[in-house]
PDB file with one MODEL, atoms N, CA, C and O in Angstrom:
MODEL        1
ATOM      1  N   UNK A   1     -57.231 -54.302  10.140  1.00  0.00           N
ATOM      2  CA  UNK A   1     -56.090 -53.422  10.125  1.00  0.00           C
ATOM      3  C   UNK A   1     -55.985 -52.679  11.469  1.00  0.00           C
ATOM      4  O   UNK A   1     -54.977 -52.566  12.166  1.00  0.00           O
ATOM      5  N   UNK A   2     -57.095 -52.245  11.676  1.00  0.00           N
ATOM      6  CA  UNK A   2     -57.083 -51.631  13.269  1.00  0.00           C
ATOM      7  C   UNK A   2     -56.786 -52.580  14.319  1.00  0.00           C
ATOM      8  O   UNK A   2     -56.238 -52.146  15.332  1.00  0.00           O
ATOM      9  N   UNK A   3     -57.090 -53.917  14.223  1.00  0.00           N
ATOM     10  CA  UNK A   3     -56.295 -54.509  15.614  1.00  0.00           C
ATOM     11  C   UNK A   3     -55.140 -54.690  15.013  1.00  0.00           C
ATOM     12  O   UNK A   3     -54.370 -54.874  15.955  1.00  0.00           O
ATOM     13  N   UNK A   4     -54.847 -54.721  14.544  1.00  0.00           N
ATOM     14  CA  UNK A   4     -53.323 -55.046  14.437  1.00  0.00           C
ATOM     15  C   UNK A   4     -52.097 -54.226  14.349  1.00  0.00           C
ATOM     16  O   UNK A   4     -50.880 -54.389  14.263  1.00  0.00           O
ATOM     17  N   UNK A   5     -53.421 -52.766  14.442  1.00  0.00           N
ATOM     18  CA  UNK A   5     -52.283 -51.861  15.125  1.00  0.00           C
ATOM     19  C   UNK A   5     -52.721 -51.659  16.595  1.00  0.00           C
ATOM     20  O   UNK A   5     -51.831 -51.379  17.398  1.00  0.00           O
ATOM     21  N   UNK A   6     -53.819 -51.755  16.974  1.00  0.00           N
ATOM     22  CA  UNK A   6     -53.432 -51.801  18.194  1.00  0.00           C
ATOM     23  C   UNK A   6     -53.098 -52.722  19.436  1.00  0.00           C
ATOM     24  O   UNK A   6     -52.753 -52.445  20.585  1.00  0.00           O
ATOM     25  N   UNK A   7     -53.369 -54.130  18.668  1.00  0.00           N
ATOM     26  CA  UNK A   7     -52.379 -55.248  19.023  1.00  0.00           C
ATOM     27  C   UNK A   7     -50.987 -54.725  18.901  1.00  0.00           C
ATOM     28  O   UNK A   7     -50.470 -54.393  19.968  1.00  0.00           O
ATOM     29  N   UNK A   8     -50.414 -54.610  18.030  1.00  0.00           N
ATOM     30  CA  UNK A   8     -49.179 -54.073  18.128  1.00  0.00           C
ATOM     31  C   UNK A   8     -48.062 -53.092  19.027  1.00  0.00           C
ATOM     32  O   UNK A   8     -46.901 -53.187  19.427  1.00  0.00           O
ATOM     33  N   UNK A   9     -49.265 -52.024  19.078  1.00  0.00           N
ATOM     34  CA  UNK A   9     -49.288 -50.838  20.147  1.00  0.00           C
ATOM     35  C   UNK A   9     -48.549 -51.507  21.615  1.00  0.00           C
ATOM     36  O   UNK A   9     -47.620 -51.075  22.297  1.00  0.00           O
ATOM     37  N   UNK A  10     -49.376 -52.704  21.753  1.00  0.00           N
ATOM     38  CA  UNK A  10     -49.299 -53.290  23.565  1.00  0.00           C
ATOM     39  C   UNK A  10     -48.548 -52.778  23.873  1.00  0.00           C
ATOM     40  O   UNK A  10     -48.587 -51.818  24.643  1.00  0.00           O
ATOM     41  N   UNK A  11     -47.022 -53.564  23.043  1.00  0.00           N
ATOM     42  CA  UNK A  11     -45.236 -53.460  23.603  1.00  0.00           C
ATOM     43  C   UNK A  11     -45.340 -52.194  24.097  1.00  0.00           C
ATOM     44  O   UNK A  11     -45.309 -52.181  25.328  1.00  0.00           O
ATOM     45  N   UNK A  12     -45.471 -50.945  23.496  1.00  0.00           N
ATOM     46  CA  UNK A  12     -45.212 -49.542  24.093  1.00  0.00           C
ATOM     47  C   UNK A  12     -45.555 -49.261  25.316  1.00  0.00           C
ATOM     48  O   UNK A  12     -44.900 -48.796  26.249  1.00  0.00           O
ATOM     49  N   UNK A  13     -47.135 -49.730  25.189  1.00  0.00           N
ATOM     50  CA  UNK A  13     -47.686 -49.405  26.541  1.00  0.00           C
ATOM     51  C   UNK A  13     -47.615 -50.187  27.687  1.00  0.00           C
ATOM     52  O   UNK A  13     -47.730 -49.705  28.814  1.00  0.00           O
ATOM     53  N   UNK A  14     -47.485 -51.023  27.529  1.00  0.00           N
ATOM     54  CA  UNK A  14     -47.333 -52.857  28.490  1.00  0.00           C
ATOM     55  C   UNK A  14     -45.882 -52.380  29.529  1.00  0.00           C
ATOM     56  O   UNK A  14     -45.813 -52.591  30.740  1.00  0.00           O
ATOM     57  N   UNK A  15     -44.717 -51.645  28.609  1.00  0.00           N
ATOM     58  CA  UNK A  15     -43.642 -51.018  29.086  1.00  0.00           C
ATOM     59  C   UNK A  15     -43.796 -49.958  30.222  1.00  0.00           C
ATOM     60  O   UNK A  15     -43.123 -49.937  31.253  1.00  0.00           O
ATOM     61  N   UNK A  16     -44.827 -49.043  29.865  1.00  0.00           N
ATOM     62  CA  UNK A  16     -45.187 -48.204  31.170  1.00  0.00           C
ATOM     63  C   UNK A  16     -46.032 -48.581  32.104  1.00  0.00           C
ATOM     64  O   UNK A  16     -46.277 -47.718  32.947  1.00  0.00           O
ATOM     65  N   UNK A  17     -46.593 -49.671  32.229  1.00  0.00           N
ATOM     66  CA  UNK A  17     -47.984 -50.070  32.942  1.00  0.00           C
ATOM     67  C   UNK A  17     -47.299 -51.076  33.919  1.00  0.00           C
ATOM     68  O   UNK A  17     -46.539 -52.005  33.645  1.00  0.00           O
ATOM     69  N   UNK A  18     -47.834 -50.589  35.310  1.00  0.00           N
ATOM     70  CA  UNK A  18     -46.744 -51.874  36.233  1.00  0.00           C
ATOM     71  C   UNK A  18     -47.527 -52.520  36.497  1.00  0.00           C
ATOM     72  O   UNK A  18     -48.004 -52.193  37.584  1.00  0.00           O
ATOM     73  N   UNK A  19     -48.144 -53.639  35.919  1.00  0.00           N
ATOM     74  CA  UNK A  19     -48.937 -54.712  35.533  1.00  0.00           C
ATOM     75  C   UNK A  19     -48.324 -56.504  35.189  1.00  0.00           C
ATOM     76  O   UNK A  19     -47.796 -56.709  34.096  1.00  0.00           O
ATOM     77  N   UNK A  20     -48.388 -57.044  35.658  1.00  0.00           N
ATOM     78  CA  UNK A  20     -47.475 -58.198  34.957  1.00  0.00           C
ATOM     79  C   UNK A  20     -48.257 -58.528  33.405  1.00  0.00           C
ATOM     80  O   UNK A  20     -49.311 -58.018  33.025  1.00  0.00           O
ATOM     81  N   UNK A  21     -47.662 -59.229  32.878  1.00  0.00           N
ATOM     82  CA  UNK A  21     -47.708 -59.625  31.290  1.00  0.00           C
ATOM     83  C   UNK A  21     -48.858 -60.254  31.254  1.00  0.00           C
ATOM     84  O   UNK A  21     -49.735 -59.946  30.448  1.00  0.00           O
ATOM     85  N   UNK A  22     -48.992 -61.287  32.197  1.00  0.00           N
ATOM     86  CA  UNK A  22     -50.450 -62.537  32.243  1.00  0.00           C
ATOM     87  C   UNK A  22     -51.557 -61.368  32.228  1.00  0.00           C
ATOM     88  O   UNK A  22     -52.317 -61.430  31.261  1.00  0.00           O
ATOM     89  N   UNK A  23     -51.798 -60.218  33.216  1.00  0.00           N
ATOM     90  CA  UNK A  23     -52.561 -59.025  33.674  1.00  0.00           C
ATOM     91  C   UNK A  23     -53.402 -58.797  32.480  1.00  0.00           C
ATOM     92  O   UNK A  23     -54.519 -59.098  32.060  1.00  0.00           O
ATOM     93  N   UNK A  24     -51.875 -57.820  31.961  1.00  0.00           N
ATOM     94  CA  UNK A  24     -52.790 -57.379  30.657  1.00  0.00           C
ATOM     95  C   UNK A  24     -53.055 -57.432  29.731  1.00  0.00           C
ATOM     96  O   UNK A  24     -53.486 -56.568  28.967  1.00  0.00           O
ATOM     97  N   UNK A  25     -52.702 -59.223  29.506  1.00  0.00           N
ATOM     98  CA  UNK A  25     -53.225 -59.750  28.512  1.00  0.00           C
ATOM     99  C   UNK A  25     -54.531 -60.531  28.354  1.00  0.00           C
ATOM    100  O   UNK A  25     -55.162 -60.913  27.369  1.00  0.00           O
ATOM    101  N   UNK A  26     -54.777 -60.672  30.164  1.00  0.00           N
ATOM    102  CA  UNK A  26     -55.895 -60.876  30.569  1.00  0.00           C
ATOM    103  C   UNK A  26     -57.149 -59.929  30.251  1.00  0.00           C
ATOM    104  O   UNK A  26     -58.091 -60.402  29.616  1.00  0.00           O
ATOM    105  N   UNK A  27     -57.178 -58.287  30.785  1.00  0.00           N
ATOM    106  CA  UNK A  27     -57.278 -57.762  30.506  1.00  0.00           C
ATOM    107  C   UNK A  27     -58.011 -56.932  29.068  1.00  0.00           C
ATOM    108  O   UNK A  27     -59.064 -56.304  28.955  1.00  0.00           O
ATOM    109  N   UNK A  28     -56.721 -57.327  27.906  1.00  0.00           N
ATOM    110  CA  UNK A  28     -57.181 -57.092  27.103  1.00  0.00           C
ATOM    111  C   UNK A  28     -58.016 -58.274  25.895  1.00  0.00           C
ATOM    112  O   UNK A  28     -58.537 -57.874  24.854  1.00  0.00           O
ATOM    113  N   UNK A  29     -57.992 -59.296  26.194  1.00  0.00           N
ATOM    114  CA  UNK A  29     -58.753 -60.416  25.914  1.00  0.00           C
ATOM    115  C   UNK A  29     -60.248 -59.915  26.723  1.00  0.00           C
ATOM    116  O   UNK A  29     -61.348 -59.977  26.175  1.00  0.00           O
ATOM    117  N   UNK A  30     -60.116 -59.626  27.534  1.00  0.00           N
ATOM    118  CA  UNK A  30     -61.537 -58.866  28.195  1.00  0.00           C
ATOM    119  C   UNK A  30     -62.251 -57.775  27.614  1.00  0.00           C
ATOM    120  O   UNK A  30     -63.459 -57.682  27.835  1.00  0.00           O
ATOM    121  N   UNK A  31     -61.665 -56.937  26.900  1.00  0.00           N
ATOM    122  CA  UNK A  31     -61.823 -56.246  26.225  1.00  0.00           C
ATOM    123  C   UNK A  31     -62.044 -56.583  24.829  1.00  0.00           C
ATOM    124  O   UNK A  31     -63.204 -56.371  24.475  1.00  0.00           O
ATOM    125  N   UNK A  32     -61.369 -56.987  24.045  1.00  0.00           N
ATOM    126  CA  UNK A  32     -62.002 -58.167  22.977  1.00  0.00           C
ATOM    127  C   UNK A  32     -63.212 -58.350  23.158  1.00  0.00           C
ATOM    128  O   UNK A  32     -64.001 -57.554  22.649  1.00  0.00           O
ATOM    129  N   UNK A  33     -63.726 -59.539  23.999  1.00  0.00           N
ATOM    130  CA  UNK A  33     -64.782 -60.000  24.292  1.00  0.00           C
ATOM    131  C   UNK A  33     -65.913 -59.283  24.547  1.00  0.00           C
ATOM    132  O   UNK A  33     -67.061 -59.571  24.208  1.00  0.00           O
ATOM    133  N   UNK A  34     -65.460 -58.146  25.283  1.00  0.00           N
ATOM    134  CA  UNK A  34     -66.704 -56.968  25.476  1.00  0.00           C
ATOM    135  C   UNK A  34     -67.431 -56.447  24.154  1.00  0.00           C
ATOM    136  O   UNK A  34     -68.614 -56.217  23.903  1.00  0.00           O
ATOM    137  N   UNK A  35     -66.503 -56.371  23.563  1.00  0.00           N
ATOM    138  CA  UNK A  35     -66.487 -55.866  22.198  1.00  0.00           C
ATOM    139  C   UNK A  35     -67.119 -56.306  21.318  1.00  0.00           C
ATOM    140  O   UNK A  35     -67.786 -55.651  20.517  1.00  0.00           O
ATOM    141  N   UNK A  36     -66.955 -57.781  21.367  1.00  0.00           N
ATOM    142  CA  UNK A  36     -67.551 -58.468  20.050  1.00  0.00           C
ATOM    143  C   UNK A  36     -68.772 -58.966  20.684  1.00  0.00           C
ATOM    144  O   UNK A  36     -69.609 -59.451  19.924  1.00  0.00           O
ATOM    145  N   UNK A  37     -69.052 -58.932  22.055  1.00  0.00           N
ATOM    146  CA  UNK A  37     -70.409 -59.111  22.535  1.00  0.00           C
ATOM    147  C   UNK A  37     -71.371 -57.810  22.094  1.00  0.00           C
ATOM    148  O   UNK A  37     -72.589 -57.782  21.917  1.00  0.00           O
ATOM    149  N   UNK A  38     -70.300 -56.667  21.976  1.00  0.00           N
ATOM    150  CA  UNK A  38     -71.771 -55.185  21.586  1.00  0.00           C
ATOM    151  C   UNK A  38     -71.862 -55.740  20.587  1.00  0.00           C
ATOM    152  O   UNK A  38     -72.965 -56.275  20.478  1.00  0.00           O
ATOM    153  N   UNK A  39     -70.719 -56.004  19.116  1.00  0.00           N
ATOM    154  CA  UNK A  39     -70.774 -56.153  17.781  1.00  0.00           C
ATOM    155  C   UNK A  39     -72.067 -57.045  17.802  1.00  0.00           C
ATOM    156  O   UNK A  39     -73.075 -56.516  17.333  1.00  0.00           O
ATOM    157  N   UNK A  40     -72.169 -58.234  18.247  1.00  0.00           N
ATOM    158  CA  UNK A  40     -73.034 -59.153  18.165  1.00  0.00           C
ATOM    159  C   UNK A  40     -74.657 -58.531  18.452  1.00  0.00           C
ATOM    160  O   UNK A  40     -75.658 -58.750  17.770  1.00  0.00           O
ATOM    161  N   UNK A  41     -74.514 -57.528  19.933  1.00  0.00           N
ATOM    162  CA  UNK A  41     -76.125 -57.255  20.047  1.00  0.00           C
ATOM    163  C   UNK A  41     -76.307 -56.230  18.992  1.00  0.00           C
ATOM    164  O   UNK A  41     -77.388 -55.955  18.472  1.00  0.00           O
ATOM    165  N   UNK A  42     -75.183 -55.697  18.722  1.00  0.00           N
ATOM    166  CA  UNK A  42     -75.915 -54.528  17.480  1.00  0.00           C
ATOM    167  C   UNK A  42     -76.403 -54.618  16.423  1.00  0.00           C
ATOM    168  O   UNK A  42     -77.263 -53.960  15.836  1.00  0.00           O
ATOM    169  N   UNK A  43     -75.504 -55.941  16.043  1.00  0.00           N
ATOM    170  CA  UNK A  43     -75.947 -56.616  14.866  1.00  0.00           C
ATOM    171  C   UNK A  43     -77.216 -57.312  14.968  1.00  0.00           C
ATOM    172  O   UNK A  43     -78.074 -57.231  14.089  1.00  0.00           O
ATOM    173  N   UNK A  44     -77.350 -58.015  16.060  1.00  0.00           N
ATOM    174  CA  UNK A  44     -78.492 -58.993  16.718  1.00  0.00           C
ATOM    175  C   UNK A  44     -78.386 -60.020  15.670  1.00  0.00           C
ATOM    176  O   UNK A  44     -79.132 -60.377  14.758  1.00  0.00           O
ATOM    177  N   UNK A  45     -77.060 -60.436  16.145  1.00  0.00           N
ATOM    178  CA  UNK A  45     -76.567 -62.013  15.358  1.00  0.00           C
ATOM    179  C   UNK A  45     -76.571 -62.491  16.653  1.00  0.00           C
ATOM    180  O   UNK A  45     -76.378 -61.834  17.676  1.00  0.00           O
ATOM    181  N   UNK A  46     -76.853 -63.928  16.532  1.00  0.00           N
ATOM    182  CA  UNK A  46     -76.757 -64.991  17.427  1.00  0.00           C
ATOM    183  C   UNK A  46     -75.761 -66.013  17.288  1.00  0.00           C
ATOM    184  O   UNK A  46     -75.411 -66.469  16.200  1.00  0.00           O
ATOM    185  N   UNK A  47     -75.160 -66.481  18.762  1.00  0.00           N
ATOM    186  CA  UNK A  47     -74.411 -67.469  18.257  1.00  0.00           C
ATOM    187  C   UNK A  47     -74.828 -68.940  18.864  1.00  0.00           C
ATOM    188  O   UNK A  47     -75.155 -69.098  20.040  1.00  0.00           O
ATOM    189  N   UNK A  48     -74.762 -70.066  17.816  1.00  0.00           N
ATOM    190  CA  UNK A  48     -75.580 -70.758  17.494  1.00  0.00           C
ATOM    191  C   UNK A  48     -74.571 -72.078  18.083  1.00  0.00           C
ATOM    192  O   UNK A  48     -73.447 -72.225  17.602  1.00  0.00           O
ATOM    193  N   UNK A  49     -74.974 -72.797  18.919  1.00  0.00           N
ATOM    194  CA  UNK A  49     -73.909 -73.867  19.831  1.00  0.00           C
ATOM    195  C   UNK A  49     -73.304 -75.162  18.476  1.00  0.00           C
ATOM    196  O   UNK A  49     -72.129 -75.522  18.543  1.00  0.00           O
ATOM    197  N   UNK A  50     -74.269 -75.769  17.289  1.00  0.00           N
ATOM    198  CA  UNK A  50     -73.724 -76.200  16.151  1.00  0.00           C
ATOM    199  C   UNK A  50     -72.886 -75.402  15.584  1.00  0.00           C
ATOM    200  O   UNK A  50     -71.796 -75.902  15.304  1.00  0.00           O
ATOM    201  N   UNK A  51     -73.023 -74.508  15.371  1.00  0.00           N
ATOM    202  CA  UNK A  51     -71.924 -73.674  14.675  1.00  0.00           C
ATOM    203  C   UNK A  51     -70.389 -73.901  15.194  1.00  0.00           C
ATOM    204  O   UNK A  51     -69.307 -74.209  14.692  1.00  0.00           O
ATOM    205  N   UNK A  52     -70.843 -73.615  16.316  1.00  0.00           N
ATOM    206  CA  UNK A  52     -69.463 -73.653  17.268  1.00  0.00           C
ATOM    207  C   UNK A  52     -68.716 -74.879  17.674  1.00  0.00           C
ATOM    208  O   UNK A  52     -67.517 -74.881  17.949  1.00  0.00           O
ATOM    209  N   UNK A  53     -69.712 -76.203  17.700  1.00  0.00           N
ATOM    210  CA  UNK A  53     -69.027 -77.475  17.576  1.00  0.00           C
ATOM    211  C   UNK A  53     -68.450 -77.481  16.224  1.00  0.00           C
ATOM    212  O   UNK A  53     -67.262 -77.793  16.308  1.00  0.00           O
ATOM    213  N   UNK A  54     -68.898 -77.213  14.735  1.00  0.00           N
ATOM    214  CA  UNK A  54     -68.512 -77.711  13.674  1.00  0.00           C
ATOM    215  C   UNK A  54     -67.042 -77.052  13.956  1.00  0.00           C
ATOM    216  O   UNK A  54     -66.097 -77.835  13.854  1.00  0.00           O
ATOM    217  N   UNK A  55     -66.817 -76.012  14.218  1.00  0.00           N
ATOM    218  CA  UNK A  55     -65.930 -75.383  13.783  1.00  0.00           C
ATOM    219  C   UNK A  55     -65.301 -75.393  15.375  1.00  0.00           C
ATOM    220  O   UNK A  55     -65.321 -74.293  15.926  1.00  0.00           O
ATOM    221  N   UNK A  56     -64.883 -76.252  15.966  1.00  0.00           N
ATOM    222  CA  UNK A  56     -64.455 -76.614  17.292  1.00  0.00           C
ATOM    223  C   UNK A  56     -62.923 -76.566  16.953  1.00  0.00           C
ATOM    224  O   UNK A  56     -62.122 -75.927  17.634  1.00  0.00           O
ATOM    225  N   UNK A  57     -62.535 -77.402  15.678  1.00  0.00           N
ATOM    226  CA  UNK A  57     -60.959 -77.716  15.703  1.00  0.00           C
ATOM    227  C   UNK A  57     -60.330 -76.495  15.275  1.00  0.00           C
ATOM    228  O   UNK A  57     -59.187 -76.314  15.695  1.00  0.00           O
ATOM    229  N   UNK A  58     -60.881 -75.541  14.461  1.00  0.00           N
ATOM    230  CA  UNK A  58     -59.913 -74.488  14.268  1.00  0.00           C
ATOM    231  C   UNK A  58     -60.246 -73.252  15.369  1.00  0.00           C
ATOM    232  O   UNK A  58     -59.425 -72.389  15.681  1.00  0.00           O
ATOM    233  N   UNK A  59     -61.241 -73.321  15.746  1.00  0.00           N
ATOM    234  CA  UNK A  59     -61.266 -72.706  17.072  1.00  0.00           C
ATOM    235  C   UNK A  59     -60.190 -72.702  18.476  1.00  0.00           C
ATOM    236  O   UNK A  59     -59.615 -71.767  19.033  1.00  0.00           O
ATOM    237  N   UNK A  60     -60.205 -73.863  18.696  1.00  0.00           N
ATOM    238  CA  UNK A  60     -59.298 -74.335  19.193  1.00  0.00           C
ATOM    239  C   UNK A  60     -57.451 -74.663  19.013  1.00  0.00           C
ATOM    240  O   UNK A  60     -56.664 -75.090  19.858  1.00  0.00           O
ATOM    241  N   UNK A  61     -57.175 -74.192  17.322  1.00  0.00           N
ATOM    242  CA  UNK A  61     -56.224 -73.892  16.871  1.00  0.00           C
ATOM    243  C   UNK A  61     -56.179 -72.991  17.564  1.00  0.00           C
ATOM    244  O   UNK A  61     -55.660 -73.046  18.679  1.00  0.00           O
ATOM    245  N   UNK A  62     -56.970 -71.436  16.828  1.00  0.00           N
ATOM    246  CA  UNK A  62     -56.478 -70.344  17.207  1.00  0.00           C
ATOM    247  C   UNK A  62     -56.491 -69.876  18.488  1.00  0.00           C
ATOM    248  O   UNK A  62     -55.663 -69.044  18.860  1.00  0.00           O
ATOM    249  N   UNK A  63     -57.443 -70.370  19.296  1.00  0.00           N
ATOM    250  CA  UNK A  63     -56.879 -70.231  21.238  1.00  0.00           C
ATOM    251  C   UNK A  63     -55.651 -70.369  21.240  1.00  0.00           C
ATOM    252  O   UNK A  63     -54.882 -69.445  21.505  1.00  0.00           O
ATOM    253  N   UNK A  64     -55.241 -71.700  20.904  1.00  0.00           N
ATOM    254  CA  UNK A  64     -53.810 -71.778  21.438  1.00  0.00           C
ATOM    255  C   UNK A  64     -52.785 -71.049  20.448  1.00  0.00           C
ATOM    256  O   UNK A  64     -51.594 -70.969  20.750  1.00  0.00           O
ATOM    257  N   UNK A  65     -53.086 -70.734  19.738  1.00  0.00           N
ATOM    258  CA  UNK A  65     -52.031 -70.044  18.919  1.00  0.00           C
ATOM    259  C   UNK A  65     -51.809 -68.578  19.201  1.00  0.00           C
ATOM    260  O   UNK A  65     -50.802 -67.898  19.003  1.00  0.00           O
ATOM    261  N   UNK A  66     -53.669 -68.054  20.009  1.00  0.00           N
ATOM    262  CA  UNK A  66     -53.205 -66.458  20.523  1.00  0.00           C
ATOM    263  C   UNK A  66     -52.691 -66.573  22.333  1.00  0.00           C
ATOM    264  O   UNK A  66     -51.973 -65.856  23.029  1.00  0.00           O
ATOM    265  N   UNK A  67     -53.281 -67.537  22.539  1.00  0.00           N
ATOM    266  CA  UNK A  67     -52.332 -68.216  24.059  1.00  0.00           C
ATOM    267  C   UNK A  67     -51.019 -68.304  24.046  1.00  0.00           C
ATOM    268  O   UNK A  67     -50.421 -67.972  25.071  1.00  0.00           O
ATOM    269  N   UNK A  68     -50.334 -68.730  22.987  1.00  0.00           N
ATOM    270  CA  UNK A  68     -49.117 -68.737  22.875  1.00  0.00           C
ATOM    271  C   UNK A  68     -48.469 -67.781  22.169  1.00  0.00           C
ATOM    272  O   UNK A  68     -47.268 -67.942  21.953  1.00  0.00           O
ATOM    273  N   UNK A  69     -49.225 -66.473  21.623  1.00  0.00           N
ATOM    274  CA  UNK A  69     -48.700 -65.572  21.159  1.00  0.00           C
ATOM    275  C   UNK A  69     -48.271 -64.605  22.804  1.00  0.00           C
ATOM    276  O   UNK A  69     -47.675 -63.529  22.750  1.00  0.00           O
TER     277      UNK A  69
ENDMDL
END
């Protein structure tokens, strides 16, 4: 529920920020990632390279589906 309000949020702020679009979406995909890298050490879950092949095709759905969002 919380990203998706502050996914949402962007438009507002994306409007005041003289940044191009690619920027700070770059950006905030960077931020994502930072993120779920603490989630991961806090948790001290590992991520496991089988895991990530099995589940390659919907992975790869959703890249391109938040790429093209």
């Amino acid at each position: 529920m919380l990203s998706m309000i502050i996914f949402g949020a962007v438009g507002v702020f994306a409007k005041y920020i003289d940044m191009s679009s690619s920027k700070i979406a770059l950006f905030l995909s960077l931020i994502g990632c930072l993120f779920l890298l603490v989630v991961f050490i806090w948790t001290k879950q590992k991520v496991f390279g089988q895991r990530v092949k099995m589940n390659a095709v919907a992975l790869f759905i959703a890249s391109v589906a938040l790429s093209g969002n």
